[in-house]
C-alpha positions as YAML, in Angstrom:
chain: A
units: angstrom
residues:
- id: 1
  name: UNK
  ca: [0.77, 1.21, -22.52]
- id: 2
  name: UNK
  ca: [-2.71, 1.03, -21.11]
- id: 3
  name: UNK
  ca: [-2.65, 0.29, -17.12]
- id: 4
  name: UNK
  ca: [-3.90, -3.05, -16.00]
- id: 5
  name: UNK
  ca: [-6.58, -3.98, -13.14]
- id: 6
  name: UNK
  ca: [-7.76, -6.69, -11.23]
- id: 7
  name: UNK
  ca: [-11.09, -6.50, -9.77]
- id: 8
  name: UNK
  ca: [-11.86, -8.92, -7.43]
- id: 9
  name: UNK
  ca: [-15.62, -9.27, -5.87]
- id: 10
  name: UNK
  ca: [-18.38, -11.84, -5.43]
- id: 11
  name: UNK
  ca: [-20.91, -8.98, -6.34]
- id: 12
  name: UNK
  ca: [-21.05, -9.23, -9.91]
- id: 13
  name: UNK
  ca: [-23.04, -5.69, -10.15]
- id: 14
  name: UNK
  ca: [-19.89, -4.19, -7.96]
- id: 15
  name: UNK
  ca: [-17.55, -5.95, -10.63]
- id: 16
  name: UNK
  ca: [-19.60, -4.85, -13.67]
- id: 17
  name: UNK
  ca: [-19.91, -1.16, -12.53]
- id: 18
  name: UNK
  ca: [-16.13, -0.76, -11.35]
- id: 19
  name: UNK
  ca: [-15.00, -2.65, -14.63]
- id: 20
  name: UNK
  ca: [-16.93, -0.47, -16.81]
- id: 21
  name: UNK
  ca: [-15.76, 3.20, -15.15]
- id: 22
  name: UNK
  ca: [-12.05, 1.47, -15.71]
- id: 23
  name: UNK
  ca: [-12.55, 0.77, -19.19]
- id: 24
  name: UNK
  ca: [-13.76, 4.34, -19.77]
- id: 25
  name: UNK
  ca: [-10.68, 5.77, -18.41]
- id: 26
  name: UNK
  ca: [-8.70, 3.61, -20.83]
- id: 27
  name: UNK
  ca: [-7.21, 0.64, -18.40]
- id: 28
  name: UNK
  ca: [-7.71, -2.88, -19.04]
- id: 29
  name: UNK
  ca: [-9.77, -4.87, -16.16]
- id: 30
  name: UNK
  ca: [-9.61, -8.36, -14.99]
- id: 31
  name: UNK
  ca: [-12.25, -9.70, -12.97]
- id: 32
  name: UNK
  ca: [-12.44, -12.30, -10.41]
- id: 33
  name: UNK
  ca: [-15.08, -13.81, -8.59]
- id: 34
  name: UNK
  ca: [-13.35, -15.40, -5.90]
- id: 35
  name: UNK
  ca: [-10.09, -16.41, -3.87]
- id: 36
  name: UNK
  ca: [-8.66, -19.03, -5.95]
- id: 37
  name: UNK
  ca: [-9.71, -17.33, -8.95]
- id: 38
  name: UNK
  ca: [-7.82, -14.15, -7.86]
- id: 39
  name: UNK
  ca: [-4.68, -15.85, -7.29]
- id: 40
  name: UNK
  ca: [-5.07, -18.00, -10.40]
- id: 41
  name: UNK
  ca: [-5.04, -14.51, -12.35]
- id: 42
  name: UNK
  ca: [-2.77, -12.54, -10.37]
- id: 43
  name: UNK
  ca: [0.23, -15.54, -10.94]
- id: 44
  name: UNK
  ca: [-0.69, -15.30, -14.92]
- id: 45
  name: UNK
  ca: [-0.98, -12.02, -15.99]
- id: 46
  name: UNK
  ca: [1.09, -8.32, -14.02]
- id: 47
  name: UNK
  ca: [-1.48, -5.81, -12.64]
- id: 48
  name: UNK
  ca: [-0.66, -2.36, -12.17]
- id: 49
  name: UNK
  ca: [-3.31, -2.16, -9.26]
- id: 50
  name: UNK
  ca: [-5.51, -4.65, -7.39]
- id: 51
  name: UNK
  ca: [-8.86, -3.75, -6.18]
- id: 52
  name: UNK
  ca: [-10.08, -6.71, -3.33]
- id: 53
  name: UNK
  ca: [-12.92, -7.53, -1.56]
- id: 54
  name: UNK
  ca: [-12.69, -8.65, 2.10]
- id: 55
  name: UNK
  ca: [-15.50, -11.10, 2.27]
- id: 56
  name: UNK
  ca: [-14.87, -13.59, -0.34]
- id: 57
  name: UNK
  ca: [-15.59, -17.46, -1.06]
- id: 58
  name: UNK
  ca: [-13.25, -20.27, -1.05]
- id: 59
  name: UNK
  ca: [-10.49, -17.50, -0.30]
- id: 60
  name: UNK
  ca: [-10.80, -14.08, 2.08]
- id: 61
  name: UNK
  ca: [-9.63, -11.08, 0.87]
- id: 62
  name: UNK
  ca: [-7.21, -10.71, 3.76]
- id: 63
  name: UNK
  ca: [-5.83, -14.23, 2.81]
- id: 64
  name: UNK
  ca: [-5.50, -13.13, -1.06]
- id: 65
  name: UNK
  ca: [-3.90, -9.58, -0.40]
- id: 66
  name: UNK
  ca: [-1.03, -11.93, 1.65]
- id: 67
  name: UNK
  ca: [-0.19, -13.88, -1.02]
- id: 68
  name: UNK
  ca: [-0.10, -11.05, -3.53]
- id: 69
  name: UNK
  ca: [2.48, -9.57, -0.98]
- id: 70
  name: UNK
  ca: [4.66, -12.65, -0.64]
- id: 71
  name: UNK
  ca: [5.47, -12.37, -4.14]
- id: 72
  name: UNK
  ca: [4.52, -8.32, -5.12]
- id: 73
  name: UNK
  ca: [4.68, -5.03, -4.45]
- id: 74
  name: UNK
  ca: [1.34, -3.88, -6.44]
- id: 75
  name: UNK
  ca: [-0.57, -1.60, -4.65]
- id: 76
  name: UNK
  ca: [-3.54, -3.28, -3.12]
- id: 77
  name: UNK
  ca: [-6.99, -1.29, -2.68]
- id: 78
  name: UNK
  ca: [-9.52, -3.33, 0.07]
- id: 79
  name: UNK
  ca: [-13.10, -3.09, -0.70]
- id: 80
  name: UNK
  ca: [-14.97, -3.78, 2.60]
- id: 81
  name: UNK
  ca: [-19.04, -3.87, 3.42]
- id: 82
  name: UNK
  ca: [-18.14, -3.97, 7.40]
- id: 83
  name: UNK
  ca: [-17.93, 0.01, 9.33]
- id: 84
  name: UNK
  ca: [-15.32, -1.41, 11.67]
- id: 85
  name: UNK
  ca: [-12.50, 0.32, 11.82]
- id: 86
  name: UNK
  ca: [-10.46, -2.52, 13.09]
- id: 87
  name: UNK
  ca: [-11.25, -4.43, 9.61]
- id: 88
  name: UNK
  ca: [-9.83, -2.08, 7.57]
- id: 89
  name: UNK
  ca: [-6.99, -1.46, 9.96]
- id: 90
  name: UNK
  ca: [-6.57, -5.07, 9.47]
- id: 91
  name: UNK
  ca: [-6.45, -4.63, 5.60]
- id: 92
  name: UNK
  ca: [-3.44, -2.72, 5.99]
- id: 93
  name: UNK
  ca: [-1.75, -5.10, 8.46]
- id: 94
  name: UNK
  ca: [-2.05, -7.91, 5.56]
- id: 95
  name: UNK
  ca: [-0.25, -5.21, 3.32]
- id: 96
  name: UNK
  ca: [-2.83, -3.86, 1.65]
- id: 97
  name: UNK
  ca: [-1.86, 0.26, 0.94]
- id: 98
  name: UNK
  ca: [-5.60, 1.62, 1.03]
- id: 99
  name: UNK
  ca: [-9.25, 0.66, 1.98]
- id: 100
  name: UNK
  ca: [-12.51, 2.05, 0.64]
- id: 101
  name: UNK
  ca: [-15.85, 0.82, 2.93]
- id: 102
  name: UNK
  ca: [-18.69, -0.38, 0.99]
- id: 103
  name: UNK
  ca: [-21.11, 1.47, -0.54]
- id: 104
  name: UNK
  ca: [-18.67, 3.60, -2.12]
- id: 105
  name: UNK
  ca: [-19.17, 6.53, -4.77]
- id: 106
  name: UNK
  ca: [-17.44, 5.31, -8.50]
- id: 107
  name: UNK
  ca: [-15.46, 8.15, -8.34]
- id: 108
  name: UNK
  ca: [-13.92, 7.78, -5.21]
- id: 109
  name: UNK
  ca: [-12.78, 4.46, -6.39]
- id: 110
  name: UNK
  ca: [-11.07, 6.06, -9.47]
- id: 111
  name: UNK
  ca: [-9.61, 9.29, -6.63]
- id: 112
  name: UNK
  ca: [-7.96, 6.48, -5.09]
- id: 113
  name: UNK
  ca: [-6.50, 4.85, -8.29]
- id: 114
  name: UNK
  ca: [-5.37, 7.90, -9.20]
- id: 115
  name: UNK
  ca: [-3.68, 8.67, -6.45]
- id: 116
  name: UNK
  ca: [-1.52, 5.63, -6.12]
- id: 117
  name: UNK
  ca: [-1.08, 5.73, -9.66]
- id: 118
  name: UNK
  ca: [0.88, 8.87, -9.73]
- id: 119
  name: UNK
  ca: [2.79, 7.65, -6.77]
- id: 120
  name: UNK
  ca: [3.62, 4.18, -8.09]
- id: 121
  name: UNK
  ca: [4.94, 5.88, -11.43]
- id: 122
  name: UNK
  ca: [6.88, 8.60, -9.20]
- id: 123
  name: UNK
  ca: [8.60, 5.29, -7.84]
- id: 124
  name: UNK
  ca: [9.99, 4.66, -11.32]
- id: 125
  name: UNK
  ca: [12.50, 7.81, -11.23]
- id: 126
  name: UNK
  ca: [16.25, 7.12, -10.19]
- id: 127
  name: UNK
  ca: [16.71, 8.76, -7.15]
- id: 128
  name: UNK
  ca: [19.71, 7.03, -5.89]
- id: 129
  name: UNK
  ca: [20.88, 5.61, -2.90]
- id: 130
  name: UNK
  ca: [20.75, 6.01, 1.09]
- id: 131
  name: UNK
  ca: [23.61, 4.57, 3.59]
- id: 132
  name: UNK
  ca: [23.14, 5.54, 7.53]
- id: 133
  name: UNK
  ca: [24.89, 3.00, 9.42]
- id: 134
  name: UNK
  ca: [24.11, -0.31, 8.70]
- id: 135
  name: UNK
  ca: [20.71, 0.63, 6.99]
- id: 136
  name: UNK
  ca: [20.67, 0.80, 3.08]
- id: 137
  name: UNK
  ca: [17.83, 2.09, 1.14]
- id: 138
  name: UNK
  ca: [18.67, 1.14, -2.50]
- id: 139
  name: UNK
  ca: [15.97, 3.44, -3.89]
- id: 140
  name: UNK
  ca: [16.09, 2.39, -7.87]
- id: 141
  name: UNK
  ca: [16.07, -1.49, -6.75]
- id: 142
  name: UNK
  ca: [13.66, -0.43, -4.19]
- id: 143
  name: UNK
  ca: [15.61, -2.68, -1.71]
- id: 144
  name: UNK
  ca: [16.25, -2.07, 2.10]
- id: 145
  name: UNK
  ca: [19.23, -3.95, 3.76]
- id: 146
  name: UNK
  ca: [19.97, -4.43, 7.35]
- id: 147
  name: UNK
  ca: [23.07, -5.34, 8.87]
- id: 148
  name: UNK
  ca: [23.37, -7.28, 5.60]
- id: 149
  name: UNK
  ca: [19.76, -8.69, 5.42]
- id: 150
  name: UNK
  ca: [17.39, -7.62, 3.08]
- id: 151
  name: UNK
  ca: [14.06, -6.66, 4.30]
- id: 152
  name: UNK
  ca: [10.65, -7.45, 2.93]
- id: 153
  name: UNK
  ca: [8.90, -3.78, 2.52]
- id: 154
  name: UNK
  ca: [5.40, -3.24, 0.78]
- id: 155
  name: UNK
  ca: [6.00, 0.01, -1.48]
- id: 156
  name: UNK
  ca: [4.29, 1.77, 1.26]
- id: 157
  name: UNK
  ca: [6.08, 1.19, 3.97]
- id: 158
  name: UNK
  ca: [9.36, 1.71, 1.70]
- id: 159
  name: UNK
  ca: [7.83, 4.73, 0.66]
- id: 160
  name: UNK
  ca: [7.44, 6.10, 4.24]
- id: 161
  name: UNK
  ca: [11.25, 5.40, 4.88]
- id: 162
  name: UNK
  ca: [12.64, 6.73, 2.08]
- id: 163
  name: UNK
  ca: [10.93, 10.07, 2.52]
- id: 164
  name: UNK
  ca: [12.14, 9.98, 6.41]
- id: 165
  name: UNK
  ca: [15.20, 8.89, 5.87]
- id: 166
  name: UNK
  ca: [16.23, 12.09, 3.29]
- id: 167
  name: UNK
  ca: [15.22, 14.19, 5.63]
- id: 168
  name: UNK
  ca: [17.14, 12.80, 8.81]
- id: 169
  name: UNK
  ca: [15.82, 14.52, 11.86]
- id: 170
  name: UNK
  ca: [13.24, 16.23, 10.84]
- id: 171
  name: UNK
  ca: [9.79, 15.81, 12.08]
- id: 172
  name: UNK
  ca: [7.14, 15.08, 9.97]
- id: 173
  name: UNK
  ca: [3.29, 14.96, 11.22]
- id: 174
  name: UNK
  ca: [0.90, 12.36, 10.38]
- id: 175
  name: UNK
  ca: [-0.95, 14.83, 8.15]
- id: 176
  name: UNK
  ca: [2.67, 16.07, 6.15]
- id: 177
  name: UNK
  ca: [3.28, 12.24, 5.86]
- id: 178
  name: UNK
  ca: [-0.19, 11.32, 4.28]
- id: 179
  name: UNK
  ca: [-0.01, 14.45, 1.84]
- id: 180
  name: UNK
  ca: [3.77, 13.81, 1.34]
- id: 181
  name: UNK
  ca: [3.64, 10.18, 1.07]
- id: 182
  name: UNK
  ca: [0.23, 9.35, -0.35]
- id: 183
  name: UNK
  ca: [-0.67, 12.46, -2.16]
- id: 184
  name: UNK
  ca: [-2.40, 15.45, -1.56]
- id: 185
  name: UNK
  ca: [-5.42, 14.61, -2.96]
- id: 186
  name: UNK
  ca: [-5.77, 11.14, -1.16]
- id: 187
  name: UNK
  ca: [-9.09, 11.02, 0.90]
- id: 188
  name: UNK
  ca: [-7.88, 8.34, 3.68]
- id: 189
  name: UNK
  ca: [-7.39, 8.68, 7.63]
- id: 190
  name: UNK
  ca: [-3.45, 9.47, 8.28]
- id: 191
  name: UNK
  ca: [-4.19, 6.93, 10.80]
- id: 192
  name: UNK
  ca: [-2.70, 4.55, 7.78]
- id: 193
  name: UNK
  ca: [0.27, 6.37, 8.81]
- id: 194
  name: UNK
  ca: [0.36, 4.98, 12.21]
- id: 195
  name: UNK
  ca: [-0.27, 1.42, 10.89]
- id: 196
  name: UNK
  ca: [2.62, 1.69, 7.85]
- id: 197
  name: UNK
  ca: [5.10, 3.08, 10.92]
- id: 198
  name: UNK
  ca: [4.60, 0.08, 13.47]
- id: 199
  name: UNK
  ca: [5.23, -2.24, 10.50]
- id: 200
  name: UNK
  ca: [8.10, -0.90, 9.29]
- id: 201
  name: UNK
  ca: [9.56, -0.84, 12.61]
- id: 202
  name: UNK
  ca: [8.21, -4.29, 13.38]
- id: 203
  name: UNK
  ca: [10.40, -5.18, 10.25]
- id: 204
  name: UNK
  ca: [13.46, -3.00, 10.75]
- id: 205
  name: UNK
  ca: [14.07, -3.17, 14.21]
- id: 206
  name: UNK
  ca: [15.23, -5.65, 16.93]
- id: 207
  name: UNK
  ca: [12.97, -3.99, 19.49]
- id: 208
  name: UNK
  ca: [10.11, -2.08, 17.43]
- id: 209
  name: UNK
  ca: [9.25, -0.97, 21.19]
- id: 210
  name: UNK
  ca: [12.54, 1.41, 21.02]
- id: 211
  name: UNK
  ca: [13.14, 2.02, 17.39]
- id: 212
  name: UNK
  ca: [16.56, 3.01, 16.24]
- id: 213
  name: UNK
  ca: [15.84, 4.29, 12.71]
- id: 214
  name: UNK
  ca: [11.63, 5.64, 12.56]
- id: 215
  name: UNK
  ca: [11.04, 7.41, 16.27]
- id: 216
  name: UNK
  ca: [8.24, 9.17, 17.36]
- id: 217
  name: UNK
  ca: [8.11, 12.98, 18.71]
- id: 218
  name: UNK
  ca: [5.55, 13.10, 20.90]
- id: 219
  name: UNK
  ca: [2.63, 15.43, 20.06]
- id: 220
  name: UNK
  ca: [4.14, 16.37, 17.13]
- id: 221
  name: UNK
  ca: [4.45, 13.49, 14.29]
- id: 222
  name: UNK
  ca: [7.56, 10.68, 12.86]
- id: 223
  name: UNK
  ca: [11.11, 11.42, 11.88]
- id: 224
  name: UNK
  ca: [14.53, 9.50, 11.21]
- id: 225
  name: UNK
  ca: [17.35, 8.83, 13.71]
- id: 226
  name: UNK
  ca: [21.06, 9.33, 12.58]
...
């Protein structure tokens, strides 16, 4: 079954030109203009991958790419015009799991797709499941309980526990996370390693400030606390 897009921008050109490299590679494409429109689409139809503009009308980007969280896991790709890195840090804080800055070569667009692609349908083997204490990573649900609470991941951030928490104890650097985690080919900054980690523990933890489960070796990269 062909994969399905949603491309949302308030630059038709953008939408025409990233709609039309899709449809070459064989997906079907959605297009919003807007918000509301977004959101409209996204609750009527299931996407395979979002691709979202920060600066939108009636609706920000930022605002959309929570409410797709609240009720999905699809992997969200920010499309920003602003060089600040603190906007597409921010991206990521709202849950979105990449960010490409404006202009941006076609095929770097499709790189990125790619890339999460083959991760997303990795997600879809039965791998089991993960007790340490009172953590549970249910990894064919793709469910995390706490002390008996379930917790709200985005795939990333389950993604980034999952692979820690097989490997209990061992250290992983931000670079062996991003290839591990995101894919070797993916062109980001493993500083999206650094955001997905403070999340997770903001999530996970009573006091992210002195994790139990995702600590820190200093110099040297993440790894998972028996």
């Amino acid at each position: 079954m062909a994969k399905r897009a949603l491309v949302v921008d308030d630059e038709k050109a953008i939408v025409k030109g990233i709609r039309y490299s899709l449809e070459q590679d064989g997906m079907q494409v959605d297009c919003a203009y807007d918000g509301e429109e977004a959101l409209q689409l996204f609750g009527q139809n299931a996407y395979d991958i979002v691709l979202l503009d920060v600066m939108l009308p009636r609706l920000d980007g930022f605002a959309v790419c929570r409410e797709i969280r609240e009720a999905s896991d699809v992997p969200v790709i920010m499309l920003t015009a602003k060089g600040d890195d603190m906007d597409k840090i921010l991206g990521l804080e709202y849950g979105a799991d990449d960010y490409i800055t404006k202009p941006f070569n076609i095929l770097e667009v499709k790189a990125r797709i790619k890339a999460i692609m083959r991760r997303t349908s990795r997600e879809g083997a039965s791998h089991g499941r993960i007790e340490i204490g009172d953590l549970v990573i249910d990894e064919d649900r793709r469910q995390v309980i706490v002390g008996g609470r379930e917790i709200n991941l985005t795939g990333k951030e389950f993604d980034v526990l999952t692979f820690l928490a097989r490997s209990p104890g061992k250290v992983y650097g931000r670079d062996d996370l991003l290839k591990q985690v995101w894919g070797s080919d993916y062109p980001g900054d493993a500083r999206t390693v650094d955001v997905h980690v403070r999340r997770l523990r903001e999530k996970l933890e009573d006091n992210p400030g002195d994790p139990r489960y995702v600590r820190t070796k200093w110099g040297s990269g993440y790894y998972f606390q028996v």
